[in-house]
N, CA, C and O atoms as CSV, one atom per row, in Angstrom:
chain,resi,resn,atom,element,x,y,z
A,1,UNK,N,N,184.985,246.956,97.594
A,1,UNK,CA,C,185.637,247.388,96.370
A,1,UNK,C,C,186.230,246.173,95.661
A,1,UNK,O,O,186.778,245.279,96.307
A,2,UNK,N,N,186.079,246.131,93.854
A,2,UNK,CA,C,186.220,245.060,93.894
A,2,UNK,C,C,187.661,245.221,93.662
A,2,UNK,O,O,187.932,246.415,93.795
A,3,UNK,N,N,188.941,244.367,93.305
A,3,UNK,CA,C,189.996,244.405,93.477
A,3,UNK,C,C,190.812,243.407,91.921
A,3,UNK,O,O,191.053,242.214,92.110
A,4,UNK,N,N,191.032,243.816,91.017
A,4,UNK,CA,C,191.885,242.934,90.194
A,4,UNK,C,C,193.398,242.811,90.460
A,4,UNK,O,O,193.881,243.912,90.726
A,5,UNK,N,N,194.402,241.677,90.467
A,5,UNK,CA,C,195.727,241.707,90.917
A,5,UNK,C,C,195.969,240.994,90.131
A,5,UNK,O,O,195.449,239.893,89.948
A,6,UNK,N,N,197.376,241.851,89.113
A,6,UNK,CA,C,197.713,240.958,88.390
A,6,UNK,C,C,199.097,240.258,88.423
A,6,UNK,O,O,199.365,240.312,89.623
A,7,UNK,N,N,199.857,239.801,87.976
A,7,UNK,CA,C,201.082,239.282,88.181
A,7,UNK,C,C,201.414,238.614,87.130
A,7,UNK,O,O,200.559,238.466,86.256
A,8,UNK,N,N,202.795,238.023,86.950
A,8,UNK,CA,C,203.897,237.361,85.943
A,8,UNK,C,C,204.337,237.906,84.724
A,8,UNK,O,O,204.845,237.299,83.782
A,9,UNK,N,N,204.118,238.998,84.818
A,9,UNK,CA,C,204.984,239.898,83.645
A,9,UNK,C,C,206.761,240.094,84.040
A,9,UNK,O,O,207.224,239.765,85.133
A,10,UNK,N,N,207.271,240.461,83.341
A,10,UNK,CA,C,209.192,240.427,82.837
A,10,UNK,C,C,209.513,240.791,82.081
A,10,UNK,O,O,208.916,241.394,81.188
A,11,UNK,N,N,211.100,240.413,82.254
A,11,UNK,CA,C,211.584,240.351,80.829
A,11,UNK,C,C,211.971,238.886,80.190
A,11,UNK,O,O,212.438,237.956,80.847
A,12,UNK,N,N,211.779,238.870,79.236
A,12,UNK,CA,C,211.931,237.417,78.015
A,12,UNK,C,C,212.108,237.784,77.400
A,12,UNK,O,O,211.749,238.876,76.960
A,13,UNK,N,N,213.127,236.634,76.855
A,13,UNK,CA,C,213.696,236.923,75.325
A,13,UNK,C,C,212.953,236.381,74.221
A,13,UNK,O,O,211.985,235.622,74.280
A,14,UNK,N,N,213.562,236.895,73.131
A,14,UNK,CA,C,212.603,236.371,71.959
A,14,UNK,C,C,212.236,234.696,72.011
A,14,UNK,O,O,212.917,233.927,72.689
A,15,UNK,N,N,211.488,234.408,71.493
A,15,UNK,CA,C,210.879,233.317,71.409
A,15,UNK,C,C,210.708,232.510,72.664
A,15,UNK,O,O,210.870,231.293,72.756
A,16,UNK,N,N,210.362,233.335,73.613
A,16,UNK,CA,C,210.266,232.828,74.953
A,16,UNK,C,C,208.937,232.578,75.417
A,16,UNK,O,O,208.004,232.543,74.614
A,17,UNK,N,N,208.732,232.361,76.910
A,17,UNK,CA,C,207.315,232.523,77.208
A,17,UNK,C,C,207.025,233.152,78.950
A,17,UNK,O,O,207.713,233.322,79.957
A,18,UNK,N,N,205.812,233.315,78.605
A,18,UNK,CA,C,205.344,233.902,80.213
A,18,UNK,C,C,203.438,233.917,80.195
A,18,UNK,O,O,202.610,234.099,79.303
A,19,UNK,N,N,203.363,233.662,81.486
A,19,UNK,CA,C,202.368,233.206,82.067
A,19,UNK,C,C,201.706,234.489,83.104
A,19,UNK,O,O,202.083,234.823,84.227
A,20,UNK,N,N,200.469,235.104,82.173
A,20,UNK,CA,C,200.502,236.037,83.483
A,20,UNK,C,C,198.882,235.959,84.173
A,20,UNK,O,O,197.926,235.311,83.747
A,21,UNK,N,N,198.943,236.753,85.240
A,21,UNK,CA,C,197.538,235.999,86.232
A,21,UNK,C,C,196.978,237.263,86.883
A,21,UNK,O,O,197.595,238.197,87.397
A,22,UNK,N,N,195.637,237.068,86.738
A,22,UNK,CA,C,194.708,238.178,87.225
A,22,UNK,C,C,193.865,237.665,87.786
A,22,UNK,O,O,193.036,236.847,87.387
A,23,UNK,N,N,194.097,238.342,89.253
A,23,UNK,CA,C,192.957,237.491,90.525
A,23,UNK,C,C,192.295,238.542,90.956
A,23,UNK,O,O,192.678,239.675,91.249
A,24,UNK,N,N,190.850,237.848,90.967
A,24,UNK,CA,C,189.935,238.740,91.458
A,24,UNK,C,C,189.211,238.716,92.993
A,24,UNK,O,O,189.094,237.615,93.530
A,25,UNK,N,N,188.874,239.552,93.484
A,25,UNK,CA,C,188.606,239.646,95.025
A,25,UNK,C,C,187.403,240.673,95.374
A,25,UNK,O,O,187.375,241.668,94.651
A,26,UNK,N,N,186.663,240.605,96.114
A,26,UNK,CA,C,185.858,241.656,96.764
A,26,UNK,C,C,185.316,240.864,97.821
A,26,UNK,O,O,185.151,239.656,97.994
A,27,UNK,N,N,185.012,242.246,98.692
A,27,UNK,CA,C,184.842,241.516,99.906
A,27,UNK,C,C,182.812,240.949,100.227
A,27,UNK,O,O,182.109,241.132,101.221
A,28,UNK,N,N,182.708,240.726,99.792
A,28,UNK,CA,C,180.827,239.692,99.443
A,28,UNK,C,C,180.764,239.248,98.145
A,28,UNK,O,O,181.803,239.193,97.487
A,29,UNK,N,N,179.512,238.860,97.587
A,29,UNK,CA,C,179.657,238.306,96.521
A,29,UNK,C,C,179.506,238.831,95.059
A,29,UNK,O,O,178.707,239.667,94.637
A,30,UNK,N,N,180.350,238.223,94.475
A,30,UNK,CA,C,180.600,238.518,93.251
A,30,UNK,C,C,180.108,237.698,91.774
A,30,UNK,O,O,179.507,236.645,91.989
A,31,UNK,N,N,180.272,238.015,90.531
A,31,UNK,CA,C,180.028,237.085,89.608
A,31,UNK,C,C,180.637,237.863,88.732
A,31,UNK,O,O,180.267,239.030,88.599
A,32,UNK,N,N,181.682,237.334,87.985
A,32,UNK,CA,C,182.646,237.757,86.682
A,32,UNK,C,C,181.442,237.421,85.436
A,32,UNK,O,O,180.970,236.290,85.321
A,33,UNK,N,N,181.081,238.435,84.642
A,33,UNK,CA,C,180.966,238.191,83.113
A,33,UNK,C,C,181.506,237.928,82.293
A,33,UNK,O,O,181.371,236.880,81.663
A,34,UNK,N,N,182.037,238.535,82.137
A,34,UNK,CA,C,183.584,238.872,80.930
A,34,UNK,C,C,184.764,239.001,81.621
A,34,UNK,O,O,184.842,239.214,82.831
A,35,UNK,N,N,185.948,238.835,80.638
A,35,UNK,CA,C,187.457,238.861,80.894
A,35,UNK,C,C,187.934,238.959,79.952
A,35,UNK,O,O,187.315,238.508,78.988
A,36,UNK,N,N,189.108,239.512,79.742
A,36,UNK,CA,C,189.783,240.433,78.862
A,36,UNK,C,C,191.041,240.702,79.034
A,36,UNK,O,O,191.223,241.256,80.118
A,37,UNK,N,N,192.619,240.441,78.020
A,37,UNK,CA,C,193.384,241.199,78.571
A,37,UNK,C,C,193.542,242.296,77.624
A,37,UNK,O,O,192.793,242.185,76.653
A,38,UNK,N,N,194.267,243.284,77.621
A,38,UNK,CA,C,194.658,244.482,77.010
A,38,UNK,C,C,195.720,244.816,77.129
A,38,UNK,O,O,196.331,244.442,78.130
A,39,UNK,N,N,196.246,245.501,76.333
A,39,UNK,CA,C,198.146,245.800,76.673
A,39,UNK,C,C,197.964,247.503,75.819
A,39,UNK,O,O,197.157,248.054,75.070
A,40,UNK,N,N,199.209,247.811,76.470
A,40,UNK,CA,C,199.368,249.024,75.839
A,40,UNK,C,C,200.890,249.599,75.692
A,40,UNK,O,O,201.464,249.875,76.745
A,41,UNK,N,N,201.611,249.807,74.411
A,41,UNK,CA,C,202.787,249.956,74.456
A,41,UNK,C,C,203.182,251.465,74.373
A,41,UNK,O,O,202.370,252.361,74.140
A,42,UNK,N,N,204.425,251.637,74.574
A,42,UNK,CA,C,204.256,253.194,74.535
A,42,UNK,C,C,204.229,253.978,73.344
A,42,UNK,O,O,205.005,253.655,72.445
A,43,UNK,N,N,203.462,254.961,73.180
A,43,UNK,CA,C,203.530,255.655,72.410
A,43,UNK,C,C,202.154,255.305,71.444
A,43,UNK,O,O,201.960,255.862,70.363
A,44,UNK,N,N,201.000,254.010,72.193
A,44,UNK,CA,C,200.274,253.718,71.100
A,44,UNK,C,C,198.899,253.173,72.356
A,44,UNK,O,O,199.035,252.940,73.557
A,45,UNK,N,N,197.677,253.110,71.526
A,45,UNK,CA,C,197.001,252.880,72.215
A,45,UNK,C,C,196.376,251.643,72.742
A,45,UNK,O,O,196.685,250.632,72.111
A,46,UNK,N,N,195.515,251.466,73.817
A,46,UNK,CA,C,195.595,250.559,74.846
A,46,UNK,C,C,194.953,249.140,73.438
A,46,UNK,O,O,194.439,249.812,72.543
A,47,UNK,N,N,194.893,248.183,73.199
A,47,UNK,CA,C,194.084,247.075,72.237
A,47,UNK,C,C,193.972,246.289,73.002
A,47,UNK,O,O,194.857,246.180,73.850
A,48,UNK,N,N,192.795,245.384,73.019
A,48,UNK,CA,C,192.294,244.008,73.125
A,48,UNK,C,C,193.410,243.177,72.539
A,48,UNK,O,O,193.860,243.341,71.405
A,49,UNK,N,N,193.899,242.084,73.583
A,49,UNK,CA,C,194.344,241.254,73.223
A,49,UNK,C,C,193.686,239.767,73.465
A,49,UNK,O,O,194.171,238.966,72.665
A,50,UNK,N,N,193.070,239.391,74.025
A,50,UNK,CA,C,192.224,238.080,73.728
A,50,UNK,C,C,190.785,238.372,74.727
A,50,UNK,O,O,190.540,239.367,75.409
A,51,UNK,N,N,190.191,237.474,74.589
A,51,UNK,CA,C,188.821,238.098,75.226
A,51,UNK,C,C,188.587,236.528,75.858
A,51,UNK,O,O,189.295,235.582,75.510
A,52,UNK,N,N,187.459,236.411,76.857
A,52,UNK,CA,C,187.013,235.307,76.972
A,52,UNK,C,C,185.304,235.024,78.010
A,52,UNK,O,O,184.898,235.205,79.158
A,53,UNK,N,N,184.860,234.564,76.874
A,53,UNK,CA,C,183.082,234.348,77.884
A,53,UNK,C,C,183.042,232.916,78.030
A,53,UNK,O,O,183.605,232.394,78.993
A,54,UNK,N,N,182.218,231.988,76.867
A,54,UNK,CA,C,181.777,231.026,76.494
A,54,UNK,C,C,182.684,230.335,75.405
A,54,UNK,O,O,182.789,229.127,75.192
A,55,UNK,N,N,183.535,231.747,74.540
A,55,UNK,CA,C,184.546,231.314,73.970
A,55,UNK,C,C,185.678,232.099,74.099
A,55,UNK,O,O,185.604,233.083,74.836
A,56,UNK,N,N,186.761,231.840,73.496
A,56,UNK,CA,C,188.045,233.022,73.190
A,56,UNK,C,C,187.451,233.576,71.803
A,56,UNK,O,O,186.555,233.417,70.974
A,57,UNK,N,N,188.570,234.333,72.133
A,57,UNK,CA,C,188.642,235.293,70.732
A,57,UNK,C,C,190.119,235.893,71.256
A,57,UNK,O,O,190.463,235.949,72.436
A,58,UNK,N,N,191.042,236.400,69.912
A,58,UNK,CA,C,192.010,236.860,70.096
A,58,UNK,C,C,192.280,238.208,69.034
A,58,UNK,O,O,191.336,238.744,68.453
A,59,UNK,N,N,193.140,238.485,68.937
A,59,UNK,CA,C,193.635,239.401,68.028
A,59,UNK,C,C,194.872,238.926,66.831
A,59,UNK,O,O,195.888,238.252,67.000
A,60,UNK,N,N,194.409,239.472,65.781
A,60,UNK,CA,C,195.283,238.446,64.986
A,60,UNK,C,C,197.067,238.717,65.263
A,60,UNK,O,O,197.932,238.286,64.502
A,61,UNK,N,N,197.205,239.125,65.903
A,61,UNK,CA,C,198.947,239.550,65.931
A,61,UNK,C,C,199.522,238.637,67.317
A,61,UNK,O,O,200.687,238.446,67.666
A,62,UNK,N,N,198.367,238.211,67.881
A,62,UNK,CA,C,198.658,237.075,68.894
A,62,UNK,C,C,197.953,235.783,68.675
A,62,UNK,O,O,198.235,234.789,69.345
A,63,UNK,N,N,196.851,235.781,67.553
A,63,UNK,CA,C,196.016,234.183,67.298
A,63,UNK,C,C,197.093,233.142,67.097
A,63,UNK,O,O,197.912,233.153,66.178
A,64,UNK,N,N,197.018,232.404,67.888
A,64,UNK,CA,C,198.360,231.157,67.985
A,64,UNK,C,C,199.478,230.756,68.514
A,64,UNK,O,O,200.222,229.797,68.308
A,65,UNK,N,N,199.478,232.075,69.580
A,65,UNK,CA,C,200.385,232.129,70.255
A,65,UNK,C,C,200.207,232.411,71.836
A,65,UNK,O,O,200.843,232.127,72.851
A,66,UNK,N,N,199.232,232.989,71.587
A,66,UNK,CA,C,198.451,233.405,73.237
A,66,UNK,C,C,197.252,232.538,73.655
A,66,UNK,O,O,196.418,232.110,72.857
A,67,UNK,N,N,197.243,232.275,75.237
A,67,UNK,CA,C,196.065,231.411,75.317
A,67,UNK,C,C,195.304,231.921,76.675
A,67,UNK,O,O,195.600,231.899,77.869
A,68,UNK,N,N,194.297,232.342,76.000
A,68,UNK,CA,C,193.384,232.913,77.660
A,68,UNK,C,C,193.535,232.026,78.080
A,68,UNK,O,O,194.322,231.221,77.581
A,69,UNK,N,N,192.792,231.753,79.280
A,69,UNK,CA,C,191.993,230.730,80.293
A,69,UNK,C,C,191.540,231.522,81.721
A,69,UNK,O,O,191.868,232.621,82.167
A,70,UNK,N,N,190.773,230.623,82.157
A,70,UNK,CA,C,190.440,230.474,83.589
A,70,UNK,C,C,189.829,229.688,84.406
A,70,UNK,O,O,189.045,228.779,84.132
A,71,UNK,N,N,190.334,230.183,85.810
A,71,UNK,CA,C,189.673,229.269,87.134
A,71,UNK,C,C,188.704,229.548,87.875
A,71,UNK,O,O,188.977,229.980,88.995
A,72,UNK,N,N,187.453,229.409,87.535
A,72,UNK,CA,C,186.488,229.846,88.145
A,72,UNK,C,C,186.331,229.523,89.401
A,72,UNK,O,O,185.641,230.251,90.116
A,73,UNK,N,N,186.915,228.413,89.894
A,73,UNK,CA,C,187.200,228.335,91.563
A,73,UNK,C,C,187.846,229.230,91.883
A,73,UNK,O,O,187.128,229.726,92.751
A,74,UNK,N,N,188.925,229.986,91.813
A,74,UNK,CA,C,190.075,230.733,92.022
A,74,UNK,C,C,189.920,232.118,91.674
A,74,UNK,O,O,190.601,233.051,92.099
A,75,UNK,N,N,188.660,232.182,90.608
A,75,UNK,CA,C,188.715,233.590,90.186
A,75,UNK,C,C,189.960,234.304,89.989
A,75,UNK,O,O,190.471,235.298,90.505
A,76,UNK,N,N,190.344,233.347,88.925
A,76,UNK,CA,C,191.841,234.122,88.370
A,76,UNK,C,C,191.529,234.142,86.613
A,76,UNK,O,O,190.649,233.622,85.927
A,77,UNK,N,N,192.227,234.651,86.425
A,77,UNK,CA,C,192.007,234.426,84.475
A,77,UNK,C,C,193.818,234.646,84.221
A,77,UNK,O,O,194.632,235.479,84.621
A,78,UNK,N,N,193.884,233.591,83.465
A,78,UNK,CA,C,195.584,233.703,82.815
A,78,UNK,C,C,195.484,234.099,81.185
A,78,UNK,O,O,194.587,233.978,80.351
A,79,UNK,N,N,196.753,234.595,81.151
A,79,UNK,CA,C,197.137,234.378,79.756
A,79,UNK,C,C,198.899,233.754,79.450
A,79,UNK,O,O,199.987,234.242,79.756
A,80,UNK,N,N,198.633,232.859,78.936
A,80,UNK,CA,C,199.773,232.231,78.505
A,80,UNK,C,C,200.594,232.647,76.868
A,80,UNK,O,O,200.200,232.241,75.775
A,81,UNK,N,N,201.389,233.242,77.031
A,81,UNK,CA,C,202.406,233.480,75.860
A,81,UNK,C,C,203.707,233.101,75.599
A,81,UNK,O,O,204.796,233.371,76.104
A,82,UNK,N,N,203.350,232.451,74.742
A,82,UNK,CA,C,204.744,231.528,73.822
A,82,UNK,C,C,204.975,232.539,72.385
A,82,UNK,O,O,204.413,233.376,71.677
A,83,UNK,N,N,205.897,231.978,72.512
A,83,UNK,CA,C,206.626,232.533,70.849
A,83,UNK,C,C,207.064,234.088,70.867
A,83,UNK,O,O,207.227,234.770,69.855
A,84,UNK,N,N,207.230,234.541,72.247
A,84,UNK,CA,C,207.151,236.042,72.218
A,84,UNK,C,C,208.010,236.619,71.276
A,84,UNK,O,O,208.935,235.914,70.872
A,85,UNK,N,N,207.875,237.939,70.774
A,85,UNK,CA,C,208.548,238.762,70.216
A,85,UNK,C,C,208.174,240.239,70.355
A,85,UNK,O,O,207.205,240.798,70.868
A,86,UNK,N,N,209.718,240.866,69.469
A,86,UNK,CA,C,209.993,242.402,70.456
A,86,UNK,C,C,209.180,243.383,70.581
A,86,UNK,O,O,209.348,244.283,71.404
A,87,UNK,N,N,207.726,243.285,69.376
A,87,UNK,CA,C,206.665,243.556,69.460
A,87,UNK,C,C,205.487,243.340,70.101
A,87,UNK,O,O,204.530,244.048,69.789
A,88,UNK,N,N,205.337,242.309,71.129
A,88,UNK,CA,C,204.884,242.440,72.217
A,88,UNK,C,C,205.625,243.062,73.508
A,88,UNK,O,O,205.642,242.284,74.462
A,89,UNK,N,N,206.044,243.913,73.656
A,89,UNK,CA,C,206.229,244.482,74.129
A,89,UNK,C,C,205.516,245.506,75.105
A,89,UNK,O,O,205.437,246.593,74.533
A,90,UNK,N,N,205.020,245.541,76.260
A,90,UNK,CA,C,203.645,246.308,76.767
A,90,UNK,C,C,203.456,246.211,78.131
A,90,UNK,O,O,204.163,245.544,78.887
A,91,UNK,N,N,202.343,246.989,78.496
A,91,UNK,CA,C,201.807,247.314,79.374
A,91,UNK,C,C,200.759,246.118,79.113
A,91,UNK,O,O,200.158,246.215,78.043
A,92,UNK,N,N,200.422,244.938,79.967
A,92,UNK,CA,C,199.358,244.228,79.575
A,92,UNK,C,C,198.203,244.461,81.245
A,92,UNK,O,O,198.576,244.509,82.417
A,93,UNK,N,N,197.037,244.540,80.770
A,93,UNK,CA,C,196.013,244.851,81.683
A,93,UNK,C,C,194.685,243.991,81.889
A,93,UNK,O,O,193.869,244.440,81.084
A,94,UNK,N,N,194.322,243.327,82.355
A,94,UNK,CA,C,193.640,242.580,82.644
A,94,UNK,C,C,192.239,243.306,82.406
A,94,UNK,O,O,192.336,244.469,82.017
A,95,UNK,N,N,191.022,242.826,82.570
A,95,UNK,CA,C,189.613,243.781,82.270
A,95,UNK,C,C,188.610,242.880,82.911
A,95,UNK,O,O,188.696,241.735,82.467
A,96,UNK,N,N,187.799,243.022,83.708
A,96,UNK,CA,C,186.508,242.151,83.831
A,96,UNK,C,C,185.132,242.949,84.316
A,96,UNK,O,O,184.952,243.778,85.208
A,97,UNK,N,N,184.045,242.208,83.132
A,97,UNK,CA,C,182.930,243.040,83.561
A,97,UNK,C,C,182.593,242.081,85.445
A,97,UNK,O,O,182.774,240.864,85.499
A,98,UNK,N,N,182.308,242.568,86.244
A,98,UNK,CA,C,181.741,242.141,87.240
A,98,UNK,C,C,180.442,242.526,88.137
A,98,UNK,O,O,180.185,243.730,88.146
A,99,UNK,N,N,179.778,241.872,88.721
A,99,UNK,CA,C,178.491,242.015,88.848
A,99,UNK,C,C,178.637,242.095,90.843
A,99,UNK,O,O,179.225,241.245,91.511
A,100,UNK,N,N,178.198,242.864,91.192
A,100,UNK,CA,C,177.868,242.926,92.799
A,100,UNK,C,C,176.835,243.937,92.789
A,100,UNK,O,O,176.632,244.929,92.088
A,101,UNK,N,N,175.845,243.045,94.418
A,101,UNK,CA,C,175.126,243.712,94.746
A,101,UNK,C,C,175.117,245.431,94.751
A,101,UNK,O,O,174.312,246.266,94.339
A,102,UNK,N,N,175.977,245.479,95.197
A,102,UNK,CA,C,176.218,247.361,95.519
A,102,UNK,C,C,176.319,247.982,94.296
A,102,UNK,O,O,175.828,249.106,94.192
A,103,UNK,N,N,176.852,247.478,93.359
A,103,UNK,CA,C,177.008,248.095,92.203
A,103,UNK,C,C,177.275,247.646,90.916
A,103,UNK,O,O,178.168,248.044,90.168
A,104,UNK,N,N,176.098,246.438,90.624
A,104,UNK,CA,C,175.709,246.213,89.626
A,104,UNK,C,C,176.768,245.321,88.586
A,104,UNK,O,O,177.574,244.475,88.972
A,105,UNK,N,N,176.607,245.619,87.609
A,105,UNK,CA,C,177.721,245.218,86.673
A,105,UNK,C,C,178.325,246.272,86.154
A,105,UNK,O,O,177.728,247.221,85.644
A,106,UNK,N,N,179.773,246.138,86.276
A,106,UNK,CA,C,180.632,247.071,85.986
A,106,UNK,C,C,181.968,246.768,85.659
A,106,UNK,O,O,182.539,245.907,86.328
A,107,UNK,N,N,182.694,247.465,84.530
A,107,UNK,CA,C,184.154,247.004,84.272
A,107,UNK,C,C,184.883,246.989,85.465
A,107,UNK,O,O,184.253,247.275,86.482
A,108,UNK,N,N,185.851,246.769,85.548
A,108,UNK,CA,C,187.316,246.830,86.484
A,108,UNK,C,C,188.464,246.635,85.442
A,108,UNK,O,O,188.333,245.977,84.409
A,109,UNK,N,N,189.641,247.301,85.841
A,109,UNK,CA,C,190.865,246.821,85.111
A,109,UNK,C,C,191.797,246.592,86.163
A,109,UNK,O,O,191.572,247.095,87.264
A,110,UNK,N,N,192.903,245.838,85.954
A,110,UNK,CA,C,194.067,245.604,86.882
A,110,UNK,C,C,194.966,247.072,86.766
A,110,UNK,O,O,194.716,248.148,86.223
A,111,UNK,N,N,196.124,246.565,87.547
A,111,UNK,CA,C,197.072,247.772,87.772
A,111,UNK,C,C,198.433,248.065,86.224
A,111,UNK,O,O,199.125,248.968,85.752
A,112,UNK,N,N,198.113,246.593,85.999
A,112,UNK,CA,C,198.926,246.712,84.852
A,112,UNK,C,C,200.703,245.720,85.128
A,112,UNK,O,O,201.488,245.851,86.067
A,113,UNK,N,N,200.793,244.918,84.062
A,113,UNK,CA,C,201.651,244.489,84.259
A,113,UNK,C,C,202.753,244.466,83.379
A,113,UNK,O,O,202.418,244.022,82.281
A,114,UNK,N,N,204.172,244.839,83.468
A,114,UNK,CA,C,205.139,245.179,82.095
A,114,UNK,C,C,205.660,243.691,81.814
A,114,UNK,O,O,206.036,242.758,82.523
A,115,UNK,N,N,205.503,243.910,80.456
A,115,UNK,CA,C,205.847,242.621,79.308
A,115,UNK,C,C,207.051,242.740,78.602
A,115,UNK,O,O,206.933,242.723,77.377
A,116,UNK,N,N,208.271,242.865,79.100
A,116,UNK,CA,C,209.419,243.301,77.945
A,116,UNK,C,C,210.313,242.374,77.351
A,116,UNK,O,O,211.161,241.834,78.061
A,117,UNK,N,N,210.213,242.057,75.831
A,117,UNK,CA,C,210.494,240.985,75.034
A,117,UNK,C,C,211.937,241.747,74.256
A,117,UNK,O,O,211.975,242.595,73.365
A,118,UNK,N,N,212.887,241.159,74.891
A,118,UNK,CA,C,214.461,241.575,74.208
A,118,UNK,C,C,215.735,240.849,74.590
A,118,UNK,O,O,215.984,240.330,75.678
A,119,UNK,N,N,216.345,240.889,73.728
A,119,UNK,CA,C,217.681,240.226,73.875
A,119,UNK,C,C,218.205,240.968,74.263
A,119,UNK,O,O,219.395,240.807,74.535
C-alpha cells in the first residue's frame, strides 16, 4: 500500500513562514509522476495549490510566495511558504500520481495537514 506522510503544518503568524513535507513509501517499487499540493479551508472547496512534473505551476493567490520542490532520493516533495496570510488558512494535502506494479498508476493523497495563519 502505497503510503503519503505529511508533516510541518501550525500555527504562524502573518507574514510568517512554514515548510511542509510529504514522504512517500511503499513497500517494492515505486515511481512518482506527478505531485501536487491542495488545501482546503472550511466551508470551501478542496483547490490546487502548486503542481509539479518537469515544471511548477502555481495558483495565482500563492504565485510568489509558495515554492514546490523535491527530493527524488528521499521521495519527499515540500512546499515552502513565506509571506503567509489569514487567508491561507487550510487543510493542505499533498497528491501524487504513482505508478506500481500491483496497481498501475494511480492518485494517492496524504492525511492532511492544518495551516493556521493568525495573530
Amino acid at each position: 500500500q502505497v503510503q503519503l506522510v505529511e508533516s510541518g503544518g501550525g500555527l504562524v503568524q502573518p507574514g510568517g513562514s512554514l515548510r511542509l513535507s510529504c514522504d512517500a513509501s511503499f513497500g517494492g517499487f515505486f515511481k512518482i509522476n506527478t505531485e501536487a499540493w491542495y488545501r482546503q479551508a472550511p466551508g470551501k472547496q478542496r483547490e490546487l495549490v502548486a503542481s509539479i512534473t518537469r515544471t511548477t505551476n502555481y495558483s495565482d493567490s500563492v504565485k510568489g510566495r509558495f515554492t514546490i520542490s523535491r527530493d527524488n532520493n528521499k521521495n519527499t516533495m515540500y512546499l515552502q511558504m513565506n509571506s503567509l496570510k489569514p487567508e491561507d488558512t487550510a487543510v493542505y494535502y499533498c497528491n501524487m500520481n504513482i505508478y506500481t506494479y500491483s496497481g498501475g498508476s494511480r492518485y494517492y493523497w496524504g492525511q492532511g495537514t492544518q495551516v493556521t495563519v493568525s495573530s
